[in-house]
C-alpha positions in Angstrom: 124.5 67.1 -3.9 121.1 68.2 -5.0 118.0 68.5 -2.3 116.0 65.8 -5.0 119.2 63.4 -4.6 119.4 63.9 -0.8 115.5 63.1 -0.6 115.8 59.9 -2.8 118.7 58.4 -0.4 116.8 58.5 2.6 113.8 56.9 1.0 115.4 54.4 -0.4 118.2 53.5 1.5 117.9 54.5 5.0 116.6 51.3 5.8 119.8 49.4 4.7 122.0 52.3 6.1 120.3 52.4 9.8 120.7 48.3 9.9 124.0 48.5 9.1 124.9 51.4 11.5 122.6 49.0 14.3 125.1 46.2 14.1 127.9 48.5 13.8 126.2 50.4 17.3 125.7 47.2 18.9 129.7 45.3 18.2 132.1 48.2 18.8 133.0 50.2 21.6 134.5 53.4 21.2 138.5 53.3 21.1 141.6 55.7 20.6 143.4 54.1 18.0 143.9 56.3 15.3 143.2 55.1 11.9 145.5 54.4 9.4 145.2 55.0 5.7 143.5 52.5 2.8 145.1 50.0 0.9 146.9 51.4 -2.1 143.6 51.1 -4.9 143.0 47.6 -6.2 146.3 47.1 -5.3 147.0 42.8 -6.2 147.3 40.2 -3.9 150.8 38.7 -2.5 152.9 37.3 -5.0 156.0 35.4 -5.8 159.0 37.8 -7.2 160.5 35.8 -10.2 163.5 37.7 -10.7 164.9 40.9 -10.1 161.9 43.5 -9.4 159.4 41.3 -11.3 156.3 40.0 -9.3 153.8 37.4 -10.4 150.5 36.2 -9.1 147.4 35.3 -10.3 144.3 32.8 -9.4 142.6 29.9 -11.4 138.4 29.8 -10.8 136.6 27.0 -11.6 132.8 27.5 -11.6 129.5 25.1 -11.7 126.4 26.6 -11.8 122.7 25.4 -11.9 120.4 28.3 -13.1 116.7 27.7 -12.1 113.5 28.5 -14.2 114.1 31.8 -14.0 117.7 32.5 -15.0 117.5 29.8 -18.1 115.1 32.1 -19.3 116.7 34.8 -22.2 116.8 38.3 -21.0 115.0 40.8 -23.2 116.9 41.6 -26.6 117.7 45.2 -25.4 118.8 44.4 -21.9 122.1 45.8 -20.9 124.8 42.9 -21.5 126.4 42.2 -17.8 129.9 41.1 -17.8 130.5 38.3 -15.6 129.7 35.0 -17.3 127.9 33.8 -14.0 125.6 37.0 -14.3 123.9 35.5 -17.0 124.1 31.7 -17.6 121.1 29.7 -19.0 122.4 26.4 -18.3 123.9 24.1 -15.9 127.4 24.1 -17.0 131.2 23.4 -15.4 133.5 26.3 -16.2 136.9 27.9 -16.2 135.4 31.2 -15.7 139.0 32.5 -15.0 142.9 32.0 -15.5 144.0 35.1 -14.5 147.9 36.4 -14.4 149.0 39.5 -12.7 152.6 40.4 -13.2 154.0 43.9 -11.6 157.7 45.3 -12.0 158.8 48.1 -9.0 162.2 49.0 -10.8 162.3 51.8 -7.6 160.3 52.3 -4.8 158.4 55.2 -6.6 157.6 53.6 -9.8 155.9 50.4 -10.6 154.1 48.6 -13.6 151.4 46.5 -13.5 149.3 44.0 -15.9 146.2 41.7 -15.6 145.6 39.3 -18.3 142.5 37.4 -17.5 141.4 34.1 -19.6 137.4 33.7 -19.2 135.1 31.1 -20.1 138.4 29.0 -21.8 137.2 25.1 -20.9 133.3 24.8 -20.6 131.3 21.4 -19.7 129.0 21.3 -22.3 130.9 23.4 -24.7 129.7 27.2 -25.2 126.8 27.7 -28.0 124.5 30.8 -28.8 122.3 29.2 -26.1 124.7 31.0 -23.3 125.0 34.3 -24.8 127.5 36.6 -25.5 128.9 37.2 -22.5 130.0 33.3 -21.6 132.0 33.0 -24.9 136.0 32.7 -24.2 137.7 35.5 -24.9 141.0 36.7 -23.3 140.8 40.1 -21.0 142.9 43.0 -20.5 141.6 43.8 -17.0 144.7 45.9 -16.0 147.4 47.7 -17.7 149.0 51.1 -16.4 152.1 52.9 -14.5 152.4 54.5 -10.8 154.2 57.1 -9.8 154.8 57.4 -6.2 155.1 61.3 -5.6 154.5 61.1 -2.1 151.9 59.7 0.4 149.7 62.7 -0.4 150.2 62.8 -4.7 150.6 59.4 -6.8 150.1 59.2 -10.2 148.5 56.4 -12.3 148.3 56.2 -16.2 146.9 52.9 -18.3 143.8 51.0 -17.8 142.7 50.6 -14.4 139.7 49.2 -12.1 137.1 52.4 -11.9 137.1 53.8 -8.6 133.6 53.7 -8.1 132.5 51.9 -4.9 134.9 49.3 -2.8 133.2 46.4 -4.6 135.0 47.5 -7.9 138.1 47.5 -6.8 138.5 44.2 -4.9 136.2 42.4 -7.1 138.0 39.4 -8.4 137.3 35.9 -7.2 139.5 35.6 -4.2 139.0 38.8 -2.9 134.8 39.0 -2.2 132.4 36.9 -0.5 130.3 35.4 -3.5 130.4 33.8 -6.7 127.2 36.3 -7.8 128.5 40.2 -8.3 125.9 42.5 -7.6 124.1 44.5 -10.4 125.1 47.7 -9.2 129.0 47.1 -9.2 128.3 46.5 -12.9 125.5 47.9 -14.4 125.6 51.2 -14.0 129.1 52.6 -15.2 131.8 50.6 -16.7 134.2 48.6 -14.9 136.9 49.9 -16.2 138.5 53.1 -17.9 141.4 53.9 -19.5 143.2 57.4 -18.4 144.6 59.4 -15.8 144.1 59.1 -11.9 145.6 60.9 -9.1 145.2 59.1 -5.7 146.9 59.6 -2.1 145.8 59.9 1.6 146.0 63.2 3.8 145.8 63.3 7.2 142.9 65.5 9.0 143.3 65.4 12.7 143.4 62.2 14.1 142.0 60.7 10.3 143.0 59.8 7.2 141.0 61.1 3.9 141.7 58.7 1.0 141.0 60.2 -2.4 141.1 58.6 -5.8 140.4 61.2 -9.2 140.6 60.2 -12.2 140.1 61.0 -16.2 139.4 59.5 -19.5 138.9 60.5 -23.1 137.5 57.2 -23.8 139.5 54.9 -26.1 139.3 52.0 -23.5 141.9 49.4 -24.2 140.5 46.2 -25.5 137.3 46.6 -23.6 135.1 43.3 -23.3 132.6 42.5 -25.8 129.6 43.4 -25.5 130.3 46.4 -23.1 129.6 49.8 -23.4 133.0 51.4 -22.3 133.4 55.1 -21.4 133.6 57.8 -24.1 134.6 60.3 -21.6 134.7 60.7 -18.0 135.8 62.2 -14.5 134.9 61.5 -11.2 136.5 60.1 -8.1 136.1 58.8 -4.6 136.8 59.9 -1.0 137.0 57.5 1.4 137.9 57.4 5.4 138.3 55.3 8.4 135.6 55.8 10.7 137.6 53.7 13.3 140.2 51.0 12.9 137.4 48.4 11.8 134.9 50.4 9.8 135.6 52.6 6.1 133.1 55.1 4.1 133.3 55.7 1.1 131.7 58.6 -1.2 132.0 58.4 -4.8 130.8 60.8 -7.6 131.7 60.3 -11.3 130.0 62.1 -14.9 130.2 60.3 -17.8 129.3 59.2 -21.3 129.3 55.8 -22.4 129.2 54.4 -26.3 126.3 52.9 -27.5 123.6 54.4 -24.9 122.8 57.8 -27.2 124.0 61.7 -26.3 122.9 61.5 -22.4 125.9 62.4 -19.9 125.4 60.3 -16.8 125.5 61.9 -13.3 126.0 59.0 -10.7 126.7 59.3 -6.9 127.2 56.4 -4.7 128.2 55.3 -0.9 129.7 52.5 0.6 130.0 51.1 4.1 132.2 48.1 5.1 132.9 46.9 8.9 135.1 44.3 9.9 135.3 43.0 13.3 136.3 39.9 15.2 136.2 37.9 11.5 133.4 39.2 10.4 132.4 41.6 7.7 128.7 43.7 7.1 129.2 45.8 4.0 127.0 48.1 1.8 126.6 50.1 -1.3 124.1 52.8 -2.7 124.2 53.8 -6.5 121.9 56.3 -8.1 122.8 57.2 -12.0 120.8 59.4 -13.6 120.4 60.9 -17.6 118.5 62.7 -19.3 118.1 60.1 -22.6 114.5 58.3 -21.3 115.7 54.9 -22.1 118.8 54.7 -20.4 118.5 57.5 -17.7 117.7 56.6 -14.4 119.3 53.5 -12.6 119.6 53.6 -8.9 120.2 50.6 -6.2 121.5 49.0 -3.2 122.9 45.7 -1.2 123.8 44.9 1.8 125.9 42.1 2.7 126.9 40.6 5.6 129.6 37.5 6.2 129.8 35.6 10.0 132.2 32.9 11.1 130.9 29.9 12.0 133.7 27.5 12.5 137.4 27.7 11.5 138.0 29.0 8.1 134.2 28.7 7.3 131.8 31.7 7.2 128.5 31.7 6.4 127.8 35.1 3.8 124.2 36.5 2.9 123.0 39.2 0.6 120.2 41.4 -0.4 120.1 43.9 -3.3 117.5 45.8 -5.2 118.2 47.3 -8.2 116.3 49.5 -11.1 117.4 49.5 -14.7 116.6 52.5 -16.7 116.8 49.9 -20.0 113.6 48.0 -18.9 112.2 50.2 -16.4 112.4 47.0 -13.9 113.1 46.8 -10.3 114.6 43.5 -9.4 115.7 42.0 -5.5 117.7 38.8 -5.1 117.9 37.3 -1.5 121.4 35.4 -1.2 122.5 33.2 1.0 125.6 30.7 1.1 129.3 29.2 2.3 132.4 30.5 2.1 135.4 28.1 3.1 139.0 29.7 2.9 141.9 27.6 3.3 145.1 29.9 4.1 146.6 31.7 1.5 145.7 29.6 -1.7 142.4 27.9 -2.0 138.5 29.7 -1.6 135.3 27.4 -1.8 131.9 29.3 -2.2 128.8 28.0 -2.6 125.0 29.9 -2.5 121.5 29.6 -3.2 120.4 33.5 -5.2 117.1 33.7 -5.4 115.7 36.7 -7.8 112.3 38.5 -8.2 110.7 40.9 -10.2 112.3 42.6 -13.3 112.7 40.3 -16.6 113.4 37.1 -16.7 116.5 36.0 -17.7 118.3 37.6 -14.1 121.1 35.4 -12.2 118.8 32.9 -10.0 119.8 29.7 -8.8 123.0 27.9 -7.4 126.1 28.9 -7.8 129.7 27.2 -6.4 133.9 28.3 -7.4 136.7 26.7 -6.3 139.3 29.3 -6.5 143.2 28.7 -6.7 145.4 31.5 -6.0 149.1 31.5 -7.0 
């Protein structure tokens, strides 16, 4: 990492990184426990096996949203397209924002194959027009589509269309799985959500710890990608991740890239992420700096920090703040979050919150947001 890159993270994100390391100073005392290894990446939640080594699940979201001055306004004609529906509504509107089916077949305990069909924006109360731009129009997602091969703990192998391992957000992005209706701009706008390649992934032990590492590879040729979005033309990067102790991960990710429709520039990007969990509660973080050298697209850099607290059973109440700078516009934007997450069991997540933005265009997500969330 260059001395100009190290300078830039701790003036603009020390602040966020020594709160965070406050609260994590101030709940936990130092144990033994060794740590154990990360999830499998974006690995899908529980399901029902149908028959023989066939697994289904899936989730249903219903959304209603009520944008305020600020968000009904249109963003600027040559502002990059965001690809959650709720990103960018101008209108007060009921939707389906997603059907979603997940099926996965493990025909051994080495192999499996996975797909994610997602149905977005199919019912909408009033129906979509041009008003709501392109990307709130229906249209029916391949999110997920590849093969594992489990080598051994150390060495798996995963080829198809995945989640890009950029970040923890990324990864565990869909509805039941995060805090808010509102995704944060830098899980989005700054390198495509998806790719469609080659990645090797595994954890090693180092002492007492376990390094996670995810690397991965494409020549572009993104499968079905989502209109509107400016998929990968090539790419490779990864991310190394570790328990610090049995309730807190970090992350470090690092990716190069070109993406279609944003000129000859090859992006560097380097990122960070923090997440603690502990006694219910969850304070997590990212930091994303991109940078190319085409003027008009080059640098983009950014941060939240989240935090989500019980309050009562199954209720939480979840806040945010983010910054973020888009090379497009040469804006820097915050949005102040706050809201209330209710999760009943297994099956059902209600979330509702107030996102309030400033500075930047017009046109950014602002307003009140609520999902009821069914998961099968």
């Amino acid at each position: 990492m260059t001395t100009g890159f190290q300078s830039f993270l701790c003036a603009r994100f020390a602040p966020a990184l020594l709160l965070l390391g406050a609260v994590t100073a101030q709940a936990i005392e130092p144990i033994a426990e060794v740590p154990t290894p990360e999830a499998i990446p974006d690995s899908p939640p529980p399901g029902t096996r149908l028959f023989g080594d066939v697994t289904f699940s899936g989730y249903a979201t219903t959304q209603f949203l009520i944008p305020d001055a600020r968000s009904r306004a249109p963003q600027p004609p040559n502002a990059t397209v965001l690809g959650d529906d709720s990103q960018s509504v101008h209108r007060t509107r009921l939707d389906l924002s997603h059907l979603s089916g997940i099926a996965w077949w493990e025909p051994s305990p080495d192999w499996k194959v996975l797909g994610e069909i997602d149905l977005q924006d199919i019912v909408q109360v009033p129906a979509h027009s041009s008003e709501d731009g392109p990307a709130s129009e229906p249209y029916v997602a391949l999110d997920r589509l590849y093969v594992d091969y489990r080598y051994r703990d150390a060495l798996n192998v995963r080829a198809g269309k995945f989640l890009t391992p950029i970040g923890h957000w990324n990864q565990e992005h869909s509805d039941p799985q995060v805090w808010t209706v509102l995704r944060p701009l830098i899980s989005q706008s700054a390198f495509p959500t998806n790719a469609t390649g080659v990645m090797l992934f595994g954890s090693v032990p180092v002492g007492s710890q376990w390094i996670d590492y995810q690397t991965y590879a494409s020549d572009g040729g993104e499968w079905r990608p989502s209109p509107g979005s400016h998929p990968f033309e090539s790419s490779f990067g990864g991310r190394v991740s570790t328990a610090l102790n049995p309730f807190m991960q970090l992350g470090l990710s690092a990716s190069r890239f070109r993406q279609e429709g944003l000129g000859s520039s090859r992006f560097n990007l380097f990122g960070a992420d923090l997440a603690l969990n502990w006694q219910g509660a969850e304070v997590s973080g990212e930091i994303i700096h991109r940078h190319g050298k085409d003027a008009n697209v080059g640098e983009e850099h950014g941060w939240f920090a989240q935090a989500a607290i019980p309050v009562a059973e199954r209720w939480w109440v979840v806040s945010r703040l983010e910054q973020y700078r888009r090379a497009v516009d040469d804006s820097q934007s915050s949005t102040a979050l706050l809201g209330v997450v209710y999760r009943s069991g297994r099956h059902w997540v209600f979330k509702a919150e107030w996102a309030h933005a400033s500075g930047g265009p017009s046109g950014l997500p602002s307003g009140f947001l609520s999902s009821l969330t069914m998961v099968y």
